[in-house]
N, C-alpha and C positions, 0 to 999 in steps of 0.2 A: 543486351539484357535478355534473360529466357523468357517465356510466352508465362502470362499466369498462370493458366491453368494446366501447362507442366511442372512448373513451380509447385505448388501446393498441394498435386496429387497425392494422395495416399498421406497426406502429411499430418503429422501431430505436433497440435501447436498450443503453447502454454499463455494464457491470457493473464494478466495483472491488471486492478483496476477492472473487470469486468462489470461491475455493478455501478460503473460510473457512466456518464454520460459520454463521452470520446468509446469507452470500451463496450457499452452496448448495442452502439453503432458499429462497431468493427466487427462482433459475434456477429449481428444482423446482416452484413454485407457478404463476409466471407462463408457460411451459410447459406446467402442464396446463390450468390454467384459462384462457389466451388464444390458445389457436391459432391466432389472426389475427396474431399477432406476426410481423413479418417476420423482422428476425436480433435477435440478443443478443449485442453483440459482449462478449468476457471478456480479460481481464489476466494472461497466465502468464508467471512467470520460472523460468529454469534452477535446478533444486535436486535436491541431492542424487544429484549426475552426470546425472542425467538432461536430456534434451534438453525443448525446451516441447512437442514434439510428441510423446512418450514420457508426460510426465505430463499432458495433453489424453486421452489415450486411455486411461491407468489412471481419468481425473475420471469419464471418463462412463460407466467400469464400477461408479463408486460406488455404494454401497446402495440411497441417497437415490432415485437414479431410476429406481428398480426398478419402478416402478407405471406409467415411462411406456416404459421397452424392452417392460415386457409389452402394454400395450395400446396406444400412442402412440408406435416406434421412430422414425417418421419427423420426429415435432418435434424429437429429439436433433439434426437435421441442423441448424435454425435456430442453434445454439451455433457461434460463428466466435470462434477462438482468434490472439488477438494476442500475439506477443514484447515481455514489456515490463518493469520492475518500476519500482514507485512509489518508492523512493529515489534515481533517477539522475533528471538533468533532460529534461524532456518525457515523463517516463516510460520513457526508454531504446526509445520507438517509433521505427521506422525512417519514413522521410520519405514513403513510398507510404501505409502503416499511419494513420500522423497524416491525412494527407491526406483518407482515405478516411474517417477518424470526423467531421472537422472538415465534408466536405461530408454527412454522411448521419445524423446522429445526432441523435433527437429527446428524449429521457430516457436521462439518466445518476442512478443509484444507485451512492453514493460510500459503501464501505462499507468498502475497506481501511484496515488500522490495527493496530500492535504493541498488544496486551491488554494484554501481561504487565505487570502492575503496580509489578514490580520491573526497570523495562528502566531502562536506561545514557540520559540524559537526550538524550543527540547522538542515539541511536538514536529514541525518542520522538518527539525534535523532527522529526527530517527524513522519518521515517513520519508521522506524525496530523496534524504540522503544516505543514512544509513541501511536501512532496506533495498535500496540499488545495490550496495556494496555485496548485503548476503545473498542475494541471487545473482549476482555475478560468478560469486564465489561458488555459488552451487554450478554454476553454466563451466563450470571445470571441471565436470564429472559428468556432463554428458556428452561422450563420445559420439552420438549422432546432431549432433547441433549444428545448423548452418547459417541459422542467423538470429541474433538478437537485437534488437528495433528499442531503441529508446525513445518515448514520448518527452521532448524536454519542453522549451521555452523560446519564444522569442525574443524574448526580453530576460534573458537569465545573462546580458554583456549591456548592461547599463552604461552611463557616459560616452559610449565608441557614437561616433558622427556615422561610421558604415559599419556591419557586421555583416562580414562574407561567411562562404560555408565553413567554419573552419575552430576552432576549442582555442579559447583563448583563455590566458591566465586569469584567475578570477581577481576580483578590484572590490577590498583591499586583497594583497598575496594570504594565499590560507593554504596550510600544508593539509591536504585533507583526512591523511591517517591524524596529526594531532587534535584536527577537529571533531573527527568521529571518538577519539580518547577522553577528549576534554567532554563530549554530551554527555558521554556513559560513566564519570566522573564526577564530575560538578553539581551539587545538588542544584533540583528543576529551577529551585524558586531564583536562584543567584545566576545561573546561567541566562536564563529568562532575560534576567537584566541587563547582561551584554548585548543582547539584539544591537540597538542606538549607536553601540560602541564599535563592532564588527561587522555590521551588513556594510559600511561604504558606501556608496553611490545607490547602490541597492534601494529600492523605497518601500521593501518591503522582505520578509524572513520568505515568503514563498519566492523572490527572482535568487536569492542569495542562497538560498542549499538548492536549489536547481542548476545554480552554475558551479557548488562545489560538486553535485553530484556528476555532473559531466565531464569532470578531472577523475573521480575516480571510473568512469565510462572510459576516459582515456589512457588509464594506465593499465587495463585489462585488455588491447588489442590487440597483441601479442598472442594472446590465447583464445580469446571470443571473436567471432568475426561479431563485430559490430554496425549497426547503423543508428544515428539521431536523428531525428525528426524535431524540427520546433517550428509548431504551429505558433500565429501571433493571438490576437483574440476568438475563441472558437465559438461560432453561434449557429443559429437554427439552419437546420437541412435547405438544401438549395432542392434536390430534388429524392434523394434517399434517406430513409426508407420512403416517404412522401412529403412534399413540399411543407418548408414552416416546421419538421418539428422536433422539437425542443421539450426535455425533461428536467428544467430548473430553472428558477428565476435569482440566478446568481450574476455576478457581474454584470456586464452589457445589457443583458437582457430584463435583467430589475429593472437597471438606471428606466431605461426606455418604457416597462411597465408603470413606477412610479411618476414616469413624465407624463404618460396617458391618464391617470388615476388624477394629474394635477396637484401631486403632494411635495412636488418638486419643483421648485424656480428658478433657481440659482446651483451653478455648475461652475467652479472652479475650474480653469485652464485657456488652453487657444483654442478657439474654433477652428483657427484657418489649418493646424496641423493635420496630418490625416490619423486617421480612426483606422487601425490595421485589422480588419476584422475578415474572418474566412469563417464557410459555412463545414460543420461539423463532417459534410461527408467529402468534402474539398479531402477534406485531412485524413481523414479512413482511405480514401484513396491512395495518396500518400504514402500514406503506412504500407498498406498490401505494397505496393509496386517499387517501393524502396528496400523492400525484407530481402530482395533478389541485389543486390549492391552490397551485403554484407561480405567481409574479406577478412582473413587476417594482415594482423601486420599495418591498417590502415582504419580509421572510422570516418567513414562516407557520411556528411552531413549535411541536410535535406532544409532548408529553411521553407516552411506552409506557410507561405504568406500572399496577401495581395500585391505588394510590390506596384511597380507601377503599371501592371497589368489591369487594372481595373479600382482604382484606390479610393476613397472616399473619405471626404473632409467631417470634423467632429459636429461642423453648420451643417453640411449638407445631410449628414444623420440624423442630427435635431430635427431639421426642418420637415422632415419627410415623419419620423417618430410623432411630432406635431399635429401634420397632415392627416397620418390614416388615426390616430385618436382624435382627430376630430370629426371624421369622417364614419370609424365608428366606434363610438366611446363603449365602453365597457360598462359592465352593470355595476363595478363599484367603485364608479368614478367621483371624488370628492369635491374638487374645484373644477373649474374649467382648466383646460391642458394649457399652461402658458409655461416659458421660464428662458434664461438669459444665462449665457456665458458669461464669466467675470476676471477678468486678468487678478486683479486688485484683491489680495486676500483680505484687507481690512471691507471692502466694499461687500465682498464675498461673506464675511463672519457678520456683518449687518443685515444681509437679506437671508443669511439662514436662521438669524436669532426672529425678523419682522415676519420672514412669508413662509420659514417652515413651524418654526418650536410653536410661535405666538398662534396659529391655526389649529396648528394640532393638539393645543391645552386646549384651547376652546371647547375642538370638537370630543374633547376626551371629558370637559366637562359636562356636556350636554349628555353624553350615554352614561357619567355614572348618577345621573339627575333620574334618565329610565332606567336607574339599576343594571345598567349592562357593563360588561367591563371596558376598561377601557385599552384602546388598541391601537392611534393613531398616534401618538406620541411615540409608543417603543419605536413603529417603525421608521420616524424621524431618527429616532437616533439611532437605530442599526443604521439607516443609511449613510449617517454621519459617519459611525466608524469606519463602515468600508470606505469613505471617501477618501478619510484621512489616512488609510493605507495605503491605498492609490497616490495620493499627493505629495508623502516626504518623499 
């Protein structure tokens, strides 16, 4: 393997996903530690009125880069913001824009993708999977390209007892051009429908077009040198940019917020199984040092996981999530921090109807008595649905 920081000298490199939590750690990393970098080109779309040039400028007052405005303002300048979003074709890049990646772009890190576990199956597919396809497809017109890094999954080969490094057919079989035919086809609302019917093993539309997107990852090696990456559960910084930190309280990191808050008792599953969780800049690591493994003709695939390197049970999680909120509870902590694993779904659908829904009418009655709105019920039930994503 070449040394890093011959690697990535002078190099221009295309980010996906930038504005996500995995991709704002990756800007952050390779910014401070390669100042030879020449640009970093990044992927912004219009959201939430704002303009891309509006939320480019709010990006890089973010937290995250707070170690390089204080000592490093001038590598912020390497960041070149494109108009783009990964659901429209070509990425919705204007024809200068294209132009300008296609001639100058040598590592692309592909790391956008809808999380949410419980997304609308049109939406899943044309984010994770069909958007992999059209910048694949553009990575065939850049003649400087040495390597393209796929952010997948660890859990995109559901049922397998072991999953080595290696693309496996996806379960059920899915031809993925028919797949990518049939989303852009089928009207949203009927397709939608088939989720239940064709994810398979799958427990959710996010592990299921993550594993067709890695078939069409695997039919492109031939011409892209390729590498995948699949990290298992990604959570808060071990020690970069600075210990603990974390920009979302989605998955893992809810669960464990709403255990501290005490709005949560009951947790469907085993405790005794392990909890595969690695810390966000475990995996930004990764990523850099696996971009130099990319090759034609083969896809080098990286599984970011704990393994039995250091593993941790879903009890020993609990217990410790327990420990420091009660050690030190939060300022909008509702009950005391208690709650139980439950094999038993019937036992499980009774303590979430007694010690989540029944508490949080109460307390949703009591705030709109002082006219406030009410707030602890929604959150029971968003919790719900994620659960129930998790669980089929």
């Amino acid at each position: 393997m070449f040394e890093p920081e011959n690697f990535y000298k002078d190099a221009v490199i295309f980010v996906t996903g930038a504005t996500g939590f995995v991709g704002k750690t990756l800007l952050e990393k390779l910014l401070w530690s390669f100042p030879q970098i020449a640009h970093i080109y990044i992927l912004i779309r219009e959201k939430s009125g704002l303009t891309v040039a509006q939320r480019y400028q709010d990006f890089v007052q973010h937290k995250i880069f707070e170690r390089l405005r204080t000592h490093f303002p001038e590598r912020l300048e390497k960041l070149v913001y494109l108009k783009g979003n990964i659901e429209c074709d070509d990425f919705g890049l204007s024809s200068n824009d294209r132009q300008l990646l296609c001639a100058h772009v040598q590592i692309i890190f592909h790391s956008a993708a809808t999380v949410r576990f419980n997304e609308r199956l049109k939406v899943a597919a044309c984010v994770n999977a069909i958007g992999t396809w059209h910048l694949l497809e553009l990575c065939k017109q850049m003649p400087n390209l040495k390597s393209f890094v796929y952010v997948s999954t660890a859990y995109c080969n559901p049922g397998r007892k072991f999953v080595d490094e290696q693309i496996y057919p996806t379960l059920p079989p899915v031809n993925w051009k028919m797949f990518v035919d049939c989303t852009n086809k089928i009207p949203d609302a009927y397709f939608n429908s088939l989720a239940n019917y064709i994810k398979g093993p799958h427990p959710n539309t996010y592990t299921f077009t993550k594993s067709i997107a890695e078939q069409i990852v695997n039919d492109y090696k031939q011409c892209v040198p390729i590498v995948i990456v699949r990290p298992s559960i990604v959570t808060a910084a071990h020690r970069e940019p600075y210990p603990g930190w974390i920009d979302n309280i989605q998955g893992i990191t809810g669960i464990m917020m709403e255990i501290g808050k005490g709005t949560i008792s009951s947790i469907l599953g085993d405790k005794d199984i392990i909890c595969d969780i690695i810390p966000v800049d475990f995996v930004v690591n990764s990523l850099i040092l696996m971009a130099q493994k990319a090759t034609l003709g083969r896809v080098y695939i990286a599984n970011a996981t704990s393994g039995v390197t250091n593993p941790i049970t879903w009890a020993r999680l609990g217990c410790l999530t327990l420990k420091w909120s009660r050690i030190y509870p939060t300022k909008r902590i509702m009950m005391y921090p208690h709650f139980k694993y439950r094999k038993s779904f019937l036992m499980h659908e009774i303590a979430v109807i007694i010690l989540h829904y029944v508490p949080a009418l109460l307390m949703d009655l009591l705030t709109l008595l002082r006219q406030k709105r009410k707030f602890v019920l929604p959150i029971a039930k968003k919790f719900r649905q994620a659960c129930l994503a998790g669980e089929r």
